[in-house]
C-alpha positions, 0 to 999 in steps of 0.5 A: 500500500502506497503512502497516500492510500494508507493516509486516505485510509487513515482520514476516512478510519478517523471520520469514520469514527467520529460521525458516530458523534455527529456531523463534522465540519472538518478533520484533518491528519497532521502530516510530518513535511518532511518525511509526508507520514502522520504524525500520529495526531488529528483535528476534528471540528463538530458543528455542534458543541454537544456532539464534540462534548460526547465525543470527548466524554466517550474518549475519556470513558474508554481511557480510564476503562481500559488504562491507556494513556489519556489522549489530550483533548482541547475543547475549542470555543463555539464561535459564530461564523459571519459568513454562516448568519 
């Protein structure tokens, strides 16, 4: 499998996931420029605070279930677009 069809793969495993919580805006992989793998990290943005809350909250649940690491999870203000009103 090439580098990109397994990043391709990657972003549709991560949307995938996380539809389960709601519709998303956006989410991104973060690539490493230099070496154009992942850098084991990702961004997603919910159009709905509750669904970016119940995604969180279902993060924290299966950490302390299963003892993995805690992932760190930013909570990001809910702003109003001017170009969405």
């Amino acid at each position: 499998m090439s580098g990109a069809a397994f990043r391709h793969l990657l972003f549709r495993s991560l949307i995938h996931r996380f539809r389960a919580f709601g519709p998303l805006r956006y989410a991104r992989i973060t690539i490493d420029k230099a070496t154009g793998r992942s850098r084991g990290t990702g961004f997603v943005c919910f159009w709905n605070v509750e669904h970016a809350n119940a995604a969180i909250d279902e993060a924290q649940r299966v950490a302390s279930e299963t003892g993995a690491n805690s992932v760190p999870v930013s909570r990001i203000f809910q702003y109003s677009d001017p170009l969405l009103t």
